[in-house]
One Martini backbone bead per residue (centre of mass of N, CA, C, O) as a GRO file, in nm:
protein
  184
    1UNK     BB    1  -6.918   1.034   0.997
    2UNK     BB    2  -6.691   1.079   0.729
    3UNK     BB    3  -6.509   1.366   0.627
    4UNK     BB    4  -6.345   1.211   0.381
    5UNK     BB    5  -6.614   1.083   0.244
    6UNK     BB    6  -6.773   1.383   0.203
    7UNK     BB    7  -6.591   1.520   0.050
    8UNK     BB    8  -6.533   1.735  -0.193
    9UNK     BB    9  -6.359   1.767  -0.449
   10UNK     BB   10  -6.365   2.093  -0.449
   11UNK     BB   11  -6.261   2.063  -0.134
   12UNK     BB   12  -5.969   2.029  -0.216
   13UNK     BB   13  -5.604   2.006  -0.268
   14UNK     BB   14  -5.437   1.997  -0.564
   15UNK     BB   15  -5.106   1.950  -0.698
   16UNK     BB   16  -4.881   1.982  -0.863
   17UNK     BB   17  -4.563   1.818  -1.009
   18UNK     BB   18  -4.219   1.908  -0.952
   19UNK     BB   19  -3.910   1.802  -1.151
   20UNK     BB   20  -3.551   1.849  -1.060
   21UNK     BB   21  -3.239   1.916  -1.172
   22UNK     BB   22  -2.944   1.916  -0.988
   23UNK     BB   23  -2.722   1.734  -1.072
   24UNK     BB   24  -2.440   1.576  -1.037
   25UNK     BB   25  -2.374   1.359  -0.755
   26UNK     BB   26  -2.098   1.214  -0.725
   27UNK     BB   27  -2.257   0.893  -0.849
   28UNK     BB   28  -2.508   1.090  -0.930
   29UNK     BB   29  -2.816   1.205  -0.930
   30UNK     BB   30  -3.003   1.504  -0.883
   31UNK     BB   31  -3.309   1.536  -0.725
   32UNK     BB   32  -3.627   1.699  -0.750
   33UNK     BB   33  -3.976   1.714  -0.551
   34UNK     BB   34  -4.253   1.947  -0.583
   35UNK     BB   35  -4.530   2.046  -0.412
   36UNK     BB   36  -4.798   2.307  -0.354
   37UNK     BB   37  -5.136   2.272  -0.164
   38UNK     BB   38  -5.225   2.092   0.014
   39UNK     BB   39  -5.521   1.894   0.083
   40UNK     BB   40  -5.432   1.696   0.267
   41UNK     BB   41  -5.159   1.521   0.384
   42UNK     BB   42  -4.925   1.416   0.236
   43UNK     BB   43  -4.700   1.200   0.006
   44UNK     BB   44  -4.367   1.100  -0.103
   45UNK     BB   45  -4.268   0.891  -0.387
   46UNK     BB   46  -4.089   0.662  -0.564
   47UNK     BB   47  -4.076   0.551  -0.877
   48UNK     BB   48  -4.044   0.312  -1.101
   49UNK     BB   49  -4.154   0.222  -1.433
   50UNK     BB   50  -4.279  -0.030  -1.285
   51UNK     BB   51  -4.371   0.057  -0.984
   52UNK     BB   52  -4.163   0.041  -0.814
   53UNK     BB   53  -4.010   0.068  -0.495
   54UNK     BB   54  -3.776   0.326  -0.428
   55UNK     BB   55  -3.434   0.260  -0.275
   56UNK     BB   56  -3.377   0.557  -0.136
   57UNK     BB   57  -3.198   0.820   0.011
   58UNK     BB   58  -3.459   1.036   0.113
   59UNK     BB   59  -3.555   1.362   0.136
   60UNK     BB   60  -3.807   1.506   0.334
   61UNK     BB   61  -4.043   1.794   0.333
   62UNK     BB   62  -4.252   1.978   0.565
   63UNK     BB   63  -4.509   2.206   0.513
   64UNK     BB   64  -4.710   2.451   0.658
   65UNK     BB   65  -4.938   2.703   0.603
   66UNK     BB   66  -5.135   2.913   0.710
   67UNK     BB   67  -5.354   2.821   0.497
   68UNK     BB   68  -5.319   2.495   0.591
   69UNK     BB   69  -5.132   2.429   0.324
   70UNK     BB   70  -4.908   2.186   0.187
   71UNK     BB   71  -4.557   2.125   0.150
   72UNK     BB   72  -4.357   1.963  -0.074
   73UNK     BB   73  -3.972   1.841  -0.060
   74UNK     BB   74  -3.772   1.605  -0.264
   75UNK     BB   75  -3.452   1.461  -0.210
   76UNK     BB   76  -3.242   1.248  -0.440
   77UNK     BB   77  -2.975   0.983  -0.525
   78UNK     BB   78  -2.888   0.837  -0.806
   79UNK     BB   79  -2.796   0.594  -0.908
   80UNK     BB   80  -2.604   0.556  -1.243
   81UNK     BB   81  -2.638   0.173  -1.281
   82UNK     BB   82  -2.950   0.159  -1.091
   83UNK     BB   83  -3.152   0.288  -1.230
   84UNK     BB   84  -3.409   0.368  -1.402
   85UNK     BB   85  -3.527   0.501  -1.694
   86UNK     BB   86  -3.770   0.582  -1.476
   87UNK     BB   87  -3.853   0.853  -1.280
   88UNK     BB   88  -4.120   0.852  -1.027
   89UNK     BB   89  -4.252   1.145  -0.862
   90UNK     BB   90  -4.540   1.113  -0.583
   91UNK     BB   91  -4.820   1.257  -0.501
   92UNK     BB   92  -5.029   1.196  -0.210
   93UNK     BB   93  -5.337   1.086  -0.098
   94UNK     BB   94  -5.468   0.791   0.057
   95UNK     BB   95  -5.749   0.928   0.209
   96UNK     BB   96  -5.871   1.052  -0.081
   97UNK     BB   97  -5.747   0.921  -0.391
   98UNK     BB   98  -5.505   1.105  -0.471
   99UNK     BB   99  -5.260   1.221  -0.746
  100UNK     BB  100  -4.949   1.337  -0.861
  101UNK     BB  101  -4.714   1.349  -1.140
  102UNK     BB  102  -4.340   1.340  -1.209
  103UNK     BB  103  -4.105   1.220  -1.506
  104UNK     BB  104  -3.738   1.113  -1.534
  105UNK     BB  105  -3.540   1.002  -1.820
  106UNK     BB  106  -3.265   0.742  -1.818
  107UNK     BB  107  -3.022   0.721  -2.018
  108UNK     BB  108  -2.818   0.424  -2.030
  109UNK     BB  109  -2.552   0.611  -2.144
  110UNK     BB  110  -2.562   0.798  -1.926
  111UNK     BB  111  -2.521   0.644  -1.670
  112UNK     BB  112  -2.262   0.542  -1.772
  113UNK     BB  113  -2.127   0.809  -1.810
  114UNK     BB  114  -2.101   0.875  -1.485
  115UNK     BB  115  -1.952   0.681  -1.413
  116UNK     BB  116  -1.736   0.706  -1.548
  117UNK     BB  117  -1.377   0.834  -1.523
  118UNK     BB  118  -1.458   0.988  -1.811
  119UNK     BB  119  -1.588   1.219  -1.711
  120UNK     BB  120  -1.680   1.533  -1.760
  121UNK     BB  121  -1.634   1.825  -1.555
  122UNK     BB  122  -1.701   2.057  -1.698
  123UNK     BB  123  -2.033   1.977  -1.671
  124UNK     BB  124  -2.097   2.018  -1.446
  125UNK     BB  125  -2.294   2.203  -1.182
  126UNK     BB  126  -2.248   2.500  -1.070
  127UNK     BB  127  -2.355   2.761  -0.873
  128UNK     BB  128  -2.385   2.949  -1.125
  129UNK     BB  129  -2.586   2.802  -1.260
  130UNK     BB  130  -2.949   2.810  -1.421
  131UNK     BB  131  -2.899   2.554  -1.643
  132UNK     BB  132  -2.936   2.235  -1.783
  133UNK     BB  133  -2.783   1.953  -1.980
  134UNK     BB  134  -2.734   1.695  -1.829
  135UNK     BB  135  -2.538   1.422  -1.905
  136UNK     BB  136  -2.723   1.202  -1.772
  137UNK     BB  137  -2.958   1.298  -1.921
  138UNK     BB  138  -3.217   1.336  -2.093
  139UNK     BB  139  -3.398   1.590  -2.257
  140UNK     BB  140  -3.664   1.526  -2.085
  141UNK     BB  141  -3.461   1.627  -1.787
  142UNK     BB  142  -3.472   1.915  -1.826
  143UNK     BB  143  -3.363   2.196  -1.665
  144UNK     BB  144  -3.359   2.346  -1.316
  145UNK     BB  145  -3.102   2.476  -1.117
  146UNK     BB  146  -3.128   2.455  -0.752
  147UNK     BB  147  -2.944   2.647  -0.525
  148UNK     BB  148  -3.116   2.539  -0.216
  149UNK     BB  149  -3.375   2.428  -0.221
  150UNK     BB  150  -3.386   2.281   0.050
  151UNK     BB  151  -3.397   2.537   0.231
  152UNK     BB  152  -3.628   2.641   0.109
  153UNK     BB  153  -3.956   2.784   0.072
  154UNK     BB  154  -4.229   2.728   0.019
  155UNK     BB  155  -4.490   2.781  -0.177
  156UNK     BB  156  -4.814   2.894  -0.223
  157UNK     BB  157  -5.041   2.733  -0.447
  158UNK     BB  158  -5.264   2.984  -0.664
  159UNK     BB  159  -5.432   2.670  -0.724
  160UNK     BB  160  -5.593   2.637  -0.506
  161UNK     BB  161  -5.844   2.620  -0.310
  162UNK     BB  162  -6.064   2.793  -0.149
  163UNK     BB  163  -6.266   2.600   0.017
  164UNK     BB  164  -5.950   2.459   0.056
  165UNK     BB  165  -5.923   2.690   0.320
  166UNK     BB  166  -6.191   2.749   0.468
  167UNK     BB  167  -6.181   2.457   0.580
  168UNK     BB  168  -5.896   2.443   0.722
  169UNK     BB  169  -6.004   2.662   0.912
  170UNK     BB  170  -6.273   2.573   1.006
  171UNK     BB  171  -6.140   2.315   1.129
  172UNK     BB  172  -5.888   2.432   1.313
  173UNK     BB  173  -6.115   2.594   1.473
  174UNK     BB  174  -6.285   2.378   1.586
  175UNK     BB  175  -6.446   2.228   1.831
  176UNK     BB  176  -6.589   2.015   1.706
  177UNK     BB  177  -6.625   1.721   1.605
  178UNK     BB  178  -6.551   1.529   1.338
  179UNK     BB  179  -6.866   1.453   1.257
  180UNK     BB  180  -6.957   1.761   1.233
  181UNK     BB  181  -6.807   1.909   1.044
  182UNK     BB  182  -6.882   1.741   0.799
  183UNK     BB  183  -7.192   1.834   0.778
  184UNK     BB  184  -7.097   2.174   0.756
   0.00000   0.00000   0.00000
């Protein structure tokens, strides 16, 4: 018996998926993408308006919490001539085919006035800023700028379920082969 394909829904742990503008970088902009308390282990993909995926260098890291759920947290530099007008960051699970995601819109003029050569530099994003309305994205985009995003430690997910922590621990901690551990 397969242990995953008998897993009730309501002992999985979904959690929400939270995209940050995290204002221009460079030629682009960046963003960040952020997601805690999964169980099992997701995985984090870019994808543009009409379900490309984008081949963009992005940056993904995943830590497992004490109470064995995952968090998950990517950052990518979308190019500003490059981008899809929509770009959704995509948090699933494979193995449950469960996911979750959250997307942002970036309007046409705004990705060309990032390239021009005149765009307004005091707008830009300094360390000292608690939040934006980037020049490069529309109103829809506007966000909170968190530096050193990447470096945080994510928190444990408030609203992940009681059952997938007690399960992912009496996994974690079972001697039983896995296909018995399902039946119990």
């Amino acid at each position: 018996m397969n242990f995953l394909t008998e897993w009730d829904a309501s002992e999985r742990a979904v959690a929400p998926v939270f995209t940050d503008v995290l204002g221009p970088q460079g030629q682009g902009i960046g963003l960040a993408c952020r997601s805690t308390g999964w169980f099992p282990k997701p995985e984090l993909q870019w994808v543009g308006n009409k379900g490309q995926n984008l081949v963009l260098e992005s940056k993904i890291g995943m830590t497992q919490d004490n109470e064995n759920l995952y968090n998950v947290l990517g950052h990518v530099i979308v190019p500003g001539g490059e981008a899809p007008a929509e770009i959704i960051c995509i948090v699933q699970n494979g193995l449950l085919k469960t996911e979750q995601q959250s997307a942002i819109h970036l309007a046409e003029a705004q990705k060309k006035e990032l390239e021009s050569e005149q765009h307004d530099q005091s707008k830009r994003i300094g360390k000292g800023w608690s939040s934006c309305q980037c020049p490069a994205v529309s109103p829809r985009a506007t966000g909170t700028v968190v530096p050193g995003l990447l470096e945080q430690q994510p928190r444990v997910n408030p609203e992940a379920t009681k059952a997938a922590r007690q399960r992912a621990d009496r996994w974690s901690s079972s001697p039983q082969p896995l296909d018995q551990r399902a039946q119990g």
